[in-house]
N, C-alpha and C positions, 0 to 999 in steps of 0.2 A: 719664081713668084716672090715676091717682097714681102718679107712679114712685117702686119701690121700690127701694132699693140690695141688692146682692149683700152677703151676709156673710161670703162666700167668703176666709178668707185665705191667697194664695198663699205667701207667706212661712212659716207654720205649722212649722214644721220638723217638729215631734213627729209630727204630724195628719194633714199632708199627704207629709211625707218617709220617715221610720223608720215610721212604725207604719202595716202593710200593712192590714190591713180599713179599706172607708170604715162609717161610721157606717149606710151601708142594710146592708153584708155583716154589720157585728156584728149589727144587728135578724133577720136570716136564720140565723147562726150561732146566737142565745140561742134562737130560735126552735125549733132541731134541738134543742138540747140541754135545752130543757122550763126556762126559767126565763123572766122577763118581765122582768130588766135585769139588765146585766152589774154594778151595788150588788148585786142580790140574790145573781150566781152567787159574790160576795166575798164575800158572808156566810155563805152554805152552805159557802164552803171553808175560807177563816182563820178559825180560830180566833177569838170575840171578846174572850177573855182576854187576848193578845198584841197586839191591833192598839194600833199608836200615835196619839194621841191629838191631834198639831196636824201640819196636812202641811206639805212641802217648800218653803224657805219661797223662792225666789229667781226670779226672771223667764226667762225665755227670749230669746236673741237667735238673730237670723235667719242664714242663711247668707252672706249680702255680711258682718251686723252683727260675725260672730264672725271673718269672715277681717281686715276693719280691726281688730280689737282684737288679733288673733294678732299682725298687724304692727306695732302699739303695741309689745307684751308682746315680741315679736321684737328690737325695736328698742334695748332695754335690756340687752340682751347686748352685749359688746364684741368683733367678732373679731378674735383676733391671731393671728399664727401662732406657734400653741406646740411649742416645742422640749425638750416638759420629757421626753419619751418614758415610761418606764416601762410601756411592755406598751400606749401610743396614740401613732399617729401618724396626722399627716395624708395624706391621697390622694386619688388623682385617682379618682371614679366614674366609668366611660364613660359616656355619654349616651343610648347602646345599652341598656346594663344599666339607668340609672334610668327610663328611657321604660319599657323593655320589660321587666322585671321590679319593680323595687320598686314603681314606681307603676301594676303592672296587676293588676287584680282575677284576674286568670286565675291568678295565680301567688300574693297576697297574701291571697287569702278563701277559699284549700282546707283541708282537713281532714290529719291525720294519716293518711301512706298505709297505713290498716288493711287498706281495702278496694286491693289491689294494680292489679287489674282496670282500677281507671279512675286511675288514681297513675304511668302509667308514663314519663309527661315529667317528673315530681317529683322520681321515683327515678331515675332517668335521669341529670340531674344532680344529686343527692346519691352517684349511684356514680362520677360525673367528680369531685366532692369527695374522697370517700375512696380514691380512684386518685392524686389529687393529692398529697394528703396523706401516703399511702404513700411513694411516689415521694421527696416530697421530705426524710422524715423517715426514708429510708432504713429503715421496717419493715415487714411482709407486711401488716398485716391495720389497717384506721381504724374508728370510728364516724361517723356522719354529722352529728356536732355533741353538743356540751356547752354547757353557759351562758355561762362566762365563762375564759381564764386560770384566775383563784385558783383557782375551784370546781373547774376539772378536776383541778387541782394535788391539792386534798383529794382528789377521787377516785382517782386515783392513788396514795395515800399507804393508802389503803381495800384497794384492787384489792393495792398489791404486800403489804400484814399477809396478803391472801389465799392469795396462791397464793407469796407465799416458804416456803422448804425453813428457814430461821432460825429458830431458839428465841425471840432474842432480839425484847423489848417495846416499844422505842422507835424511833423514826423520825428519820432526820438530814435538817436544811435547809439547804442552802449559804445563808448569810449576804448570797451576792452575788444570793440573788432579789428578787423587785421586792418591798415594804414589804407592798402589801397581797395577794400570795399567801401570806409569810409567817404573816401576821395570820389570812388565812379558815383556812389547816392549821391554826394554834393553837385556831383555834375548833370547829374539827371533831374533832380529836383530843380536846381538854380533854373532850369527851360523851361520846367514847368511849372513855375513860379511857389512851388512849396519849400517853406520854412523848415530846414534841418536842425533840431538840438541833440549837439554832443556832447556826455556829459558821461560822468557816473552813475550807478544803476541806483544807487541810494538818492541822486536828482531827480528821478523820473516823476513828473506829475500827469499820470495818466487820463484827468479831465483837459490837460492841454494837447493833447496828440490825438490824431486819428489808431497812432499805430508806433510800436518801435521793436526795432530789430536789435538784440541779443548776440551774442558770440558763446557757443557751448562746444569745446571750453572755450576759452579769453583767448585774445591774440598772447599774452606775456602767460599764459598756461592755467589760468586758475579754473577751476570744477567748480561750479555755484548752479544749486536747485533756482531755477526763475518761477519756481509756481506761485508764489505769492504776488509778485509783480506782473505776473500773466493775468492772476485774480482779478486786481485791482483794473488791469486795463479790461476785460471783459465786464467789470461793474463800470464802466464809462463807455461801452459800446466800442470801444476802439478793438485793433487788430496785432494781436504780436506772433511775431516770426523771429526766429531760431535760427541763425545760421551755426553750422554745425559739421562734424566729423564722422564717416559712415567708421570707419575704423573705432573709432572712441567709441561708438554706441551700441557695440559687440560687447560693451562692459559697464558702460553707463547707464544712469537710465533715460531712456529717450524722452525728444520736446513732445510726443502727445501725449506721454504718460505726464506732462507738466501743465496741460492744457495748450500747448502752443497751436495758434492757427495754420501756421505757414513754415515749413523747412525747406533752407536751401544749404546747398554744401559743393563742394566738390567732390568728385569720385575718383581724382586724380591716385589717388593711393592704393587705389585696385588694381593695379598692376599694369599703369600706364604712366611710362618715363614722362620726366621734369619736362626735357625738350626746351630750358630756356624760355619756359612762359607758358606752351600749349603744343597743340590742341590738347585739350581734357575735358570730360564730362561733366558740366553741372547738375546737378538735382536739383527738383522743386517740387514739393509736396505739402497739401493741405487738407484740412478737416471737409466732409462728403459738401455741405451745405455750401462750399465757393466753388466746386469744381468749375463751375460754366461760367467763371468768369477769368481762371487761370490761362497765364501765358502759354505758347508752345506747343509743341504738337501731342495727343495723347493715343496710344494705341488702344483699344479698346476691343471685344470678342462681339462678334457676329453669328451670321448663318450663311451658308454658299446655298445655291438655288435648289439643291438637293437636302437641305437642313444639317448638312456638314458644318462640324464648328470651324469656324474660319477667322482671322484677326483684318483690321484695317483700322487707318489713323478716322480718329474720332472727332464728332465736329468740328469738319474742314469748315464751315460756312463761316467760322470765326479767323478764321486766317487773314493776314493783310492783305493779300491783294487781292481780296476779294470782300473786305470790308472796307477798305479804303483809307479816305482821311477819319474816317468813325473807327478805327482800327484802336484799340489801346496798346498795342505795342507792335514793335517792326519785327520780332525775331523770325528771323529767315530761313537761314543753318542754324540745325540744330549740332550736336557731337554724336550723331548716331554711330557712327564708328569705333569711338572712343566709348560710348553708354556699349554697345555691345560685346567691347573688350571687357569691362569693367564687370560686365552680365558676366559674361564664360568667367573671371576670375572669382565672383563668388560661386560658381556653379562648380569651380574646380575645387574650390577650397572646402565648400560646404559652411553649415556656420557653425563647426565645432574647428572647422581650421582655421577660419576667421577669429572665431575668440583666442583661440592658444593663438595666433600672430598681435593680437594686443593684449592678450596679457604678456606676451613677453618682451614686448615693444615695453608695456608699463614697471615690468616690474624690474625691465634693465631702468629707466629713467628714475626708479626708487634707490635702487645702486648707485647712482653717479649723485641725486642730492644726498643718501646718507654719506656719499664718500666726501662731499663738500664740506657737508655742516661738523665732519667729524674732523676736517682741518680747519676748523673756523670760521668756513665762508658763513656769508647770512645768502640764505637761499628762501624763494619766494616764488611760486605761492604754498600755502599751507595743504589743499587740493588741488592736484593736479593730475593727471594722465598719462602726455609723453611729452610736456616742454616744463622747464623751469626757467626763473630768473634769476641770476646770480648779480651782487652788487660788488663791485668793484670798484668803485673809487675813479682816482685818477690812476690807476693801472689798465684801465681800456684798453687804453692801444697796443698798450704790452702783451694783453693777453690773446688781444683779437689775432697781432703778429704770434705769438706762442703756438696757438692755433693753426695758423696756415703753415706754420712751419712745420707742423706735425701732419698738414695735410688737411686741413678742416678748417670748415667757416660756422662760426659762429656769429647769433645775429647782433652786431649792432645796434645795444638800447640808449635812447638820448646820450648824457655825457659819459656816465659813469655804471651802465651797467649792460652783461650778454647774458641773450637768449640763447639755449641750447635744445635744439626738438630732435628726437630720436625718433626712427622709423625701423620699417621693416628690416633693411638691410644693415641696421645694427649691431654688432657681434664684438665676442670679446676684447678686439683687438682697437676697436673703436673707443671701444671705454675703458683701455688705456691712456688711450694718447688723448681722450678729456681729461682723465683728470691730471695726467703729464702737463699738459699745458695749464695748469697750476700751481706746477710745481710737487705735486701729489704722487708718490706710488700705490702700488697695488690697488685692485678694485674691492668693494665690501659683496662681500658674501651674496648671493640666492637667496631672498625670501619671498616666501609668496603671502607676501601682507600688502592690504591696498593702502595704497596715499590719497585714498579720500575718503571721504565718511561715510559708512556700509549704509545709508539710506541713500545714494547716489548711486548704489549699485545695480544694476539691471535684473530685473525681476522675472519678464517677460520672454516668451518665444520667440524667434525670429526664423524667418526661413523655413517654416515648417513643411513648403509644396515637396512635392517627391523630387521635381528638376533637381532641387539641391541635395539631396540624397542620392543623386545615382550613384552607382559604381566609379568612381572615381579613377579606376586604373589608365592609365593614359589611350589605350587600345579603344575606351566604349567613349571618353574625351571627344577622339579624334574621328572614329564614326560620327558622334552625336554634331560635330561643326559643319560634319561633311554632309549629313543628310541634310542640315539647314540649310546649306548653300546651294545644295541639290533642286533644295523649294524656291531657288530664285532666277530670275534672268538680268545678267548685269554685264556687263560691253564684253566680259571677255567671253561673250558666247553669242552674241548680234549687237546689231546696230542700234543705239538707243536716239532715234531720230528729234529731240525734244527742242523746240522752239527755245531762243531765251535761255539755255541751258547750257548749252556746249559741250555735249559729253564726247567729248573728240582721247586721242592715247595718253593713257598716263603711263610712258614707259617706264619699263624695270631700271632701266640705269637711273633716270631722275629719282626714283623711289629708295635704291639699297643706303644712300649715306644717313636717313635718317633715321636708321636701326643702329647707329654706329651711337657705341656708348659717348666719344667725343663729342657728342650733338646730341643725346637724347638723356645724358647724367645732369646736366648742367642745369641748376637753381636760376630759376631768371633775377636773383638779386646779389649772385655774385660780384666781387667784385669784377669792375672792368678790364683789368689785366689779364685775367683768368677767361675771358669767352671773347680772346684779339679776333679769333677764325669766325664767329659767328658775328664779328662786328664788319671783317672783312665782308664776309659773302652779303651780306644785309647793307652793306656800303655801296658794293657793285651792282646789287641787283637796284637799287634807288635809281643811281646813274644813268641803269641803263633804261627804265621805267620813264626817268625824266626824258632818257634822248625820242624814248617811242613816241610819248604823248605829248611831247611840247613844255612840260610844264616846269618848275624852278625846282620844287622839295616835293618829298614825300613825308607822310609818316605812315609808318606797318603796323602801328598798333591795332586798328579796327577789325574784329575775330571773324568780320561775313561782311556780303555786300550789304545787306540792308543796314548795319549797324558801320561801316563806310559813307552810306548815305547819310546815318545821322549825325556824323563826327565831322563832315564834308558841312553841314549844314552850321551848325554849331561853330565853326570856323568864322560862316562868314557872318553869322550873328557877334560874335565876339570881334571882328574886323568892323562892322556896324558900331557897336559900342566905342569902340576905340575913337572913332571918329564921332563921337558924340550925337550919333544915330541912331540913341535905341529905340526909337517910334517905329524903327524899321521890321516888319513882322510879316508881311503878305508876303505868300511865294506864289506863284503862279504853276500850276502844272495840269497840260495838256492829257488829255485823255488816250493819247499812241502813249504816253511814257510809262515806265516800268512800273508795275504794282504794288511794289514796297514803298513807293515814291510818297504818294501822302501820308501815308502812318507815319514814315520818317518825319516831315516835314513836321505836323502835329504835335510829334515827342519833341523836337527842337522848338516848341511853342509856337511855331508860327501859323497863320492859317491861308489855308489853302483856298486860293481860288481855281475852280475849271476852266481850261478851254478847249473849246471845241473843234475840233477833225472837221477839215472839208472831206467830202463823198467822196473822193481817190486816196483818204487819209492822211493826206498830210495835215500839221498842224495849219487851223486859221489864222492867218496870220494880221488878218483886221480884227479878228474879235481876238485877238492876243495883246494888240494895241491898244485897242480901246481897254484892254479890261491892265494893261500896265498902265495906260494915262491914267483910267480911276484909282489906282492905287498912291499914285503920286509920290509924296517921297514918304509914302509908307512900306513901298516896293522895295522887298527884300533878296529877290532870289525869285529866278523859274527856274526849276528841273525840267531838262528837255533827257530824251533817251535816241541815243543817234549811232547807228540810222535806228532810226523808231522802233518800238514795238511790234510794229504793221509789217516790217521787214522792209524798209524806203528808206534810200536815201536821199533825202528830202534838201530840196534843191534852196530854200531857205533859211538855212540854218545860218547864215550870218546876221540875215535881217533881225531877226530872234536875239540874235546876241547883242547887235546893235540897239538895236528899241528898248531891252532891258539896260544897257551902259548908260545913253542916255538920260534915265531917268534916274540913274541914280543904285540901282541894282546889280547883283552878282550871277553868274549864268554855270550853276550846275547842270553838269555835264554827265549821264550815269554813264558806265561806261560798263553795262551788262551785256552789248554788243559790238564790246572792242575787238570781237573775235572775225570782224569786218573792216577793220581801220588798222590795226597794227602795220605799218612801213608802208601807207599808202596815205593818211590822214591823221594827223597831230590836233589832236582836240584844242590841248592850249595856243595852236597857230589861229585859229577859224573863230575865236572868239569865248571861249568856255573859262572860264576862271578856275574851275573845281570840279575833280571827278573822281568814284571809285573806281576800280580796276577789280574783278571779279578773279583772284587767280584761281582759284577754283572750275573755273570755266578755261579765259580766253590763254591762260599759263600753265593747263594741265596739274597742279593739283587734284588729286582722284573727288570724287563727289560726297565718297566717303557710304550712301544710300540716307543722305542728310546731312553732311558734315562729318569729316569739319569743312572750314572754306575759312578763305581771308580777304578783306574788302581793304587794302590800304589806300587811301588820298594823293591825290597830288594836285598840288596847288599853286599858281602863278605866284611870284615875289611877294607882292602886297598882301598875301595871306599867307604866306609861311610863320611870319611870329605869334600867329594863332591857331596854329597847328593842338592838337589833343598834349599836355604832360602827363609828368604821372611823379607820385611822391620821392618815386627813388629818381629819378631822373631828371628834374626840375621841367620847368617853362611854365610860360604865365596862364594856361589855361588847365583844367580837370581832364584827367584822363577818361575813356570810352571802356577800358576792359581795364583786368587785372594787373596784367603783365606791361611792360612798355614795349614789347613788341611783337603784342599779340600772342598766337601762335607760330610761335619760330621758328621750331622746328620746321615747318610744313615751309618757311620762306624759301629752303634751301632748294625744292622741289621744283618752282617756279627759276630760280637761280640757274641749275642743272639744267630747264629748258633753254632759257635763251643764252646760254652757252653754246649746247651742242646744236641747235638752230643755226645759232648765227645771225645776222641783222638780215642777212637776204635770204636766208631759210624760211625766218619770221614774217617775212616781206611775201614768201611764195606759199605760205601756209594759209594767207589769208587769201591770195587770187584763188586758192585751189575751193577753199572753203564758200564764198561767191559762185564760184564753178560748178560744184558740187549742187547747188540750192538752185540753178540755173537749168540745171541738165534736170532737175527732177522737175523744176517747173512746166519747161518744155514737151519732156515725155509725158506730163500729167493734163496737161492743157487740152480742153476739148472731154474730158474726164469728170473731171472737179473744178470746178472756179480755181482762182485765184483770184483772191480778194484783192488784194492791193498790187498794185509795181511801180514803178517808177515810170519818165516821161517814157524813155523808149524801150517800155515792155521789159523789162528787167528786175529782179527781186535784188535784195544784198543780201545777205548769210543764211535767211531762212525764207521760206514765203508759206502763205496760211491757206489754207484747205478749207473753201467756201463746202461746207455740209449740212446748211439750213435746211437745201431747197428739199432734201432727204426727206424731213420731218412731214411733209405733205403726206406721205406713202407711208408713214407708222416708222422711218429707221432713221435712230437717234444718232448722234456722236459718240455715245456710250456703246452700241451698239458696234460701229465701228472699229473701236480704240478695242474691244474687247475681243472683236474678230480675227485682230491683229497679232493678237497671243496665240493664235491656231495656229498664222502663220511663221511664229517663232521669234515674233518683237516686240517691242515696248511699245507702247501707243504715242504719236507725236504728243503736244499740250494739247488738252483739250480745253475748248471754251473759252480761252484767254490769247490776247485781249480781248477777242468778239466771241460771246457766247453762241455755241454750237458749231465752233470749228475747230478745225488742225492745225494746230502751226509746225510745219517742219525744220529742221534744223541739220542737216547730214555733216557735216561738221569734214575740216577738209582730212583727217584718217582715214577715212570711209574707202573702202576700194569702189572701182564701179562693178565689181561684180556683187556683194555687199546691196550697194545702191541697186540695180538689175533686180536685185532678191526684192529688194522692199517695193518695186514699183511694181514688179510681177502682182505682188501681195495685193497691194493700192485696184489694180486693173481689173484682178478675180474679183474683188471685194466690189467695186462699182458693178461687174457684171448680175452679181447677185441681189445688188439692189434695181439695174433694172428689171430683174425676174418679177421683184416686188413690185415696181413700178407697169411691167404689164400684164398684173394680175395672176401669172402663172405659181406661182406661191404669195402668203399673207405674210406680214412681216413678223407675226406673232410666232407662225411658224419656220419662219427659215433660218438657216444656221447664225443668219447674224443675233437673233435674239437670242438664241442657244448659245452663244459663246461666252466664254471658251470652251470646248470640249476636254476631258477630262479622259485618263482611262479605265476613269468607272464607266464612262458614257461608252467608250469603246467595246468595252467589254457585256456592259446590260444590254436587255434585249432591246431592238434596234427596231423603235416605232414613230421614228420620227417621216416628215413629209419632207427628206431631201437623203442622197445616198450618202451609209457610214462612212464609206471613202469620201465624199465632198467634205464631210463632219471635219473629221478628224488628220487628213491629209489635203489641205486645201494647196494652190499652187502657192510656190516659195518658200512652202515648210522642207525644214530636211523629213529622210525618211527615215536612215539610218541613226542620225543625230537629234529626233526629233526632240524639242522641249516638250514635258508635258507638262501646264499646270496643275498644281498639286488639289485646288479647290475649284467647284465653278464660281459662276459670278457670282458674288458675294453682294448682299442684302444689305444697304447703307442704312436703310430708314429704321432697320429694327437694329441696328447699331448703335444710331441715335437714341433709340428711344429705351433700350435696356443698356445704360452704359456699364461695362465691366470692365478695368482695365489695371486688373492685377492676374495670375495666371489660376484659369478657375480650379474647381478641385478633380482629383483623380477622376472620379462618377462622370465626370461631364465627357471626358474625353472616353469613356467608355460604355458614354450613352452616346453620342458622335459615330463608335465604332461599330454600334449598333443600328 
């Protein structure tokens, strides 16, 4: 007998790793769904007018082949220790927190906690965040993360034009903030037509501002009390905000002890690496009387249906895509990964560990200016913290080279002088080689005297909750992360089926390079010689982004999709301008498109016109005409979302692009379900001019349970030279975030996939993904609607779960989505785009055994509502309003009208494995109505246990 060889390759990445059906489940899946190959079920769906024409053109490497090249590509970075600060420093991550948070899928691959019920370790600590943060920014009420510094800075600048009592139209910037918050306010205001004055703090005329933002301390280091200038704007009705350092104010005294309305900062120093830009957690916190008008999401304490204390995110009805173009801001992802790392780093540290970490941060940076002024530098400022400025002359560049040659960067002031900002990881050997690189030996002595004036010194408590007080020993640590993670259900324990989302694999291999200190040390205002490897991988991934979607350039700056959409938009306003177009202001956007889509468009100044869905959803495409002829050539831009929000792919998308070129407009393209077009449809071939790219979804970046995520652009020619800048990096227009490329770190993650992919990996991950949305539609047909399809009955990546007709019979979609927790998953989206349905999403990881589970789930769960429906149970009483079931429910006495086994073991759930959630349903209205969203006091949790 001849022996044959195996064709088997374990290496496969795509085949064998990412994409969950084997090759017998597809034949079983096309089988269900009446087609004879997964070629054909691509032809019944896409369109053949749009498909693109040569595929994906690049190879795949294995997972050993991508981790040696990562460490090539690694290794072309230089780390030094930068001391350039401006809103980064270096720090120490516990080893606690990177084991057991950033690198565990428990905590890195959840969802947004929509669904509260199984989010309660998430929220948990995102409410030890915004306790922290309160606490140290001396004001009642936080959000649980913003993107970046700058970005919060704009939003802040948004929030106080809102709710200030001042007439007055312009906005004042103290002069002493860092270069590139300055820059993102300029670029946000210029949209929204408000007047930015930068100046000195001794300029401020607080009857001509609504509002102005502060830097505490100065970008260049200086300590200065604002209470008096904070006076003065609150006797003029206007609004001031405090951008500021959570590390400094362990020592300082805080903006509400100064009267400040509004704190924003970074949390990046809590023990979350540079990474070259981000991701990092912003803060924003304000005085009680704005809460309800502040940006972002806020966790807030409840009651579960048993009067259990329980958390969930707090006045969702303000969120954009569900406020719309009335939306005052897009912020979409938030940093909840990064806010929860930043939680456990003060939890670990306590705030007696956080003070001794800055006072000795400060009282080394009192060392290095005595050691200056005692060789005759002139050093400046007179109060400061942990940065100084040293004058230097025309010896700059000597010194700045001095510096690198010792290993260190220092920053770069106009001609003649550097900044020096010391952090955490500062130690003796570092403040040698500063003052070396002056030509200076030995360092001065230890004292514990402050370099600023003992009335700037912090008075106050911070941190008083017990959280911060535990036992600190690493053993009750590493319990306490584990029990949090225990309260959640996030992909690496089922399927997180969410429309719009794409929570598909974020493998380990893409994930280990960016714990690698070459990728996570690095200052994003290095110079350029020193981060070759992160210019490479950020070179290649552009490339290959261009080859997927058609288009000419990229930029990576934009830190989420929503704020993608609004740098995409802003592009083509500044392309408008250019061409002596600026009357150009209407965008057009269709009611299937993504819901961040108008809030974007609005922040970008423009204003939004509707249009209206024909009855099978696609967009109208005569009242899309007409409503672009009435615009005339004031028509600036439609946002269309393709294939749609509806889950279509909608057979007129050229005409759309065509009708908008004609008149003179640009065709944003969202690209929140590129996770259906990668190596089958080129946006920029079909007529799109501009679009984000979610890699957070359709590129495997983890979700993060809110972020991070990255929204970068790509743009046809004619808009690449108004693409977003930024101050360190030039080009003609204002940058969108802090950093000039975002978050970086997170690019390489995205990079890592479509290597190990491959162009025809990438090509087969999306038939699969199709496939997967196909077979569920199929098996569910005859069950639940389906709201939308295409001409020949076919959905594209997700299709939506008609569950109206429920609501006759008393069972909600809440009801539903909550049932879905018994059976051990995450609910699809609910109510969006069409309120009172499901949208599914199985994303192509999914196995079909996996998928099998979740329909099984789907089929029990309709059975139970026809119970309801033939009056055999009320809906009031049957397990769907009971849900979720709990093992309190398990365990108390069992007086319900359906049996404890249906309760608690319905079909699909493991039995051995089962999830239990930690809370039942949890109570939104009295959420709303008693907002608390700092972490209550000890008593509560032990009246709860009572």
């Amino acid at each position: 007998m001849a022996f044959t060889p195996v064709d088997y390759n374990p290496y496969d990445f795509a085949n064998r790793r990412h994409i969950g059906p084997s090759p017998a489940e597809m034949a079983a899946m096309l089988q269900a769904i009446g087609v004879p190959s997964l070629d054909a079920l691509i032809d019944e769906t896409v369109p053949a007018s749009i498909r693109q024409s040569r595929p994906l053109s690049w190879a795949p490497l294995s997972e050993h082949g991508l981790l040696a090249r990562m460490r090539e590509v690694a290794g072309r970075n230089k780390v030094m220790t930068s001391l350039i600060g401006q809103g980064y420093y270096g720090t120490v991550t516990p080893p606690a927190i990177q084991r057991n948070i950033l690198e565990n899928p428990a905590w890195y691959t959840a969802y947004t906690p929509y669904q509260p019920e199984i989010a309660q370790g998430r929220l948990e600590a995102l409410l030890n965040y915004q306790t922290m943060v309160c606490d140290l920014t001396g004001l009642p009420v936080a959000n649980a993360s913003l993107l970046d510094e700058a970005t919060a800075a704009a939003e802040a600048m948004t929030m106080a034009e809102r709710v200030a009592k001042s007439k007055a139209k312009a906005f004042f910037v103290d002069e002493d903030c860092h270069p590139q918050t300055i820059a993102v306010v300029q670029t946000r205001a210029e949209a929204l037509g408000i007047p930015v004055l930068v100046g000195p703090v001794q300029g401020l005329d607080p009857n001509a501002v609504f509002g102005a933002l502060f830097q505490y301390p100065g970008t260049f280091g200086a300590v200065r009390d604002f209470s008096d200038q904070i006076t003065a704007l609150h006797e003029a009705k206007a609004i001031a905000v405090v951008a500021t350092d959570l590390l400094a104010l362990c020592l300082l005294k805080e903006p509400g002890a100064m009267g400040a309305d509004i704190a924003v900062g970074s949390s990046q120093r809590f023990g979350v690496p540079m990474g070259y830009g981000g991701p990092h957690a912003a803060f924003f916190a304000c005085r009680d009387e704005h809460k309800r008008a502040m940006p972002g999401r806020i966790v807030g304490v409840s009651v579960d249906a048993r009067g259990n204390q329980a958390y969930r995110l707090s006045l969702q009805t303000r969120e954009q895509h569900i406020r719309r173009e009335k939306a005052t801001s897009n912020v979409c992802t938030a940093q909840a990964l990064l806010a929860v790392m930043a939680s456990f780093y003060a939890v670990f540290h306590g705030p007696k560990g956080l003070r001794a970490i800055a006072e000795r941060v400060h009282f080394m940076t009192d060392r290095i200016a005595r050691g200056l002024k005692a060789a005759g530098a002139k050093v400046s400022p007179e109060a400061f913290f942990d940065t100084i400025t040293v004058e230097v002359g025309v010896g700059q560049a000597g010194i700045l080279a001095a510096a690198r040659h010792e290993g260190l960067n220092f920053r770069k002031i106009g001609l003649d002088r550097v900044g020096i900002s010391l952090d955490e990881t500062t130690d003796e050997r570092v403040l040698s080689l500063i003052l070396k690189a002056f030509g200076i030996d030995g360092v001065a002595p230890h004292r514990a005297a402050l370099a600023f004036p003992e009335s700037q010194l912090r008075t106050t408590d911070y941190m008083t909750h017990p959280v911060f007080h535990m036992n600190r020993a690493e053993s009750e640590m590493m319990r306490y992360m584990r029990r949090l993670s225990d309260r959640d259900l996030a992909l690496d324990r089922a399927m997180i089926p969410l429309g719009s989302c794409t929570m598909k694999l974020n493998a380990a291999a893409e994930m280990m390079p960016i714990t690698w200190p070459e990728f996570g040390s690095l200052h994003p205002f290095v110079p350029k010689d020193q981060a070759l490897g992160y210019h490479e991988a950020i070179s290649d991934l552009a490339e290959k982004l261009c080859e997927i979607t058609g288009y000419d350039a990229f930029s990576m700056q934009p830190n989420s999709g929503a704020q993608g959409e609004y740098a995409g938009l802003l592009t083509i306003a500044a392309y408008h301008r250019a061409r002596g177009d600026a009357q150009r202001n209407i965008c057009l956007i269709p009611v299937s498109a993504h819901g961040t889509n108008p809030a974007s468009a609005q922040m970008a100044g423009m204003q939004v016109v509707v249009v209206q869905a024909m009855p099978n959803g696609d967009i109208d495409v005569e009242d899309f005409r007409a409503k672009a002829q009435a615009a005339g050539d004031r028509l600036a831009a439609c946002m269309v979302t393709y294939p749609s929000t509806h889950g279509v792919f909608e057979e007129t998308i050229r005409d759309i692009c065509d009708i908008t070129h004609q008149l003179g407009g640009q065709v944003y393209l969202d690209g929140a379900n590129m996770n259906a077009l990668v190596g089958l449809v080129k946006p920029g071939e079909i007529g799109a001019d501009v679009s984000h790219l979610n890699l957070h979804k359709t590129f495997a970046i983890p979700h993060g349970g809110g972020g991070p995520g990255m929204g970068p652009i790509g743009v046809k020619a004619h808009l690449a030279p108004h693409l977003p800048g930024h101050p360190e990096t030039g080009g003609a227009e204002g940058p969108v975030s802090a950093a000039p490329f975002g978050s970086a770190s997170i690019l390489l993650i995205s990079w890592a996939y479509c290597l190990m992919m491959g162009g025809e990996g990438l090509t087969q991950a999306t038939r699969v993904a199709i496939l997967n949305a196909n077979y569920i539609a199929a098996r569910l047909q005859g069950q639940y609607p389906i709201l939308f399809m295409g001409n020949k009955g076919r959905v594209a990546h997700e299709c939506i779960l008609d569950t109206r007709l429920f609501a006759e019979v008393g069972v909600t979609v809440d009801d539903i989505a909550k049932r879905l927790i018994d059976n051990g998953f995450h609910a699809p989206t609910m109510s969006w785009p069409v309120s009172g349905t499901l949208m599914v999403e199985p994303t192509e990881s999914e196995t079909k055994a996996e998928i099998d589970r979740f329909i099984t789930a789907l089929l029990a769960i309709r059975a139970e509502i026809r119970a309801v429906e033939a009056g055999e149970i009320s809906s009031q009483d049957s397990p769907l309003r009971h849900a979720p079931h709990t093992v309190e429910d398990l365990v108390a006495d069992w007086t319900r009208a359906y049996p404890r086994e249906q309760g608690c073991f319905p079909p699909g759930a493991f039995r051995v494995d089962k999830y239990w959630p930690p809370i039942g349903r949890v109570d939104n209205v009295f959420g709303d109505r008693n907002l608390i969203c700092t972490c209550p006091p000890l008593e509560s949790y032990m009246q709860a246990a009572e």
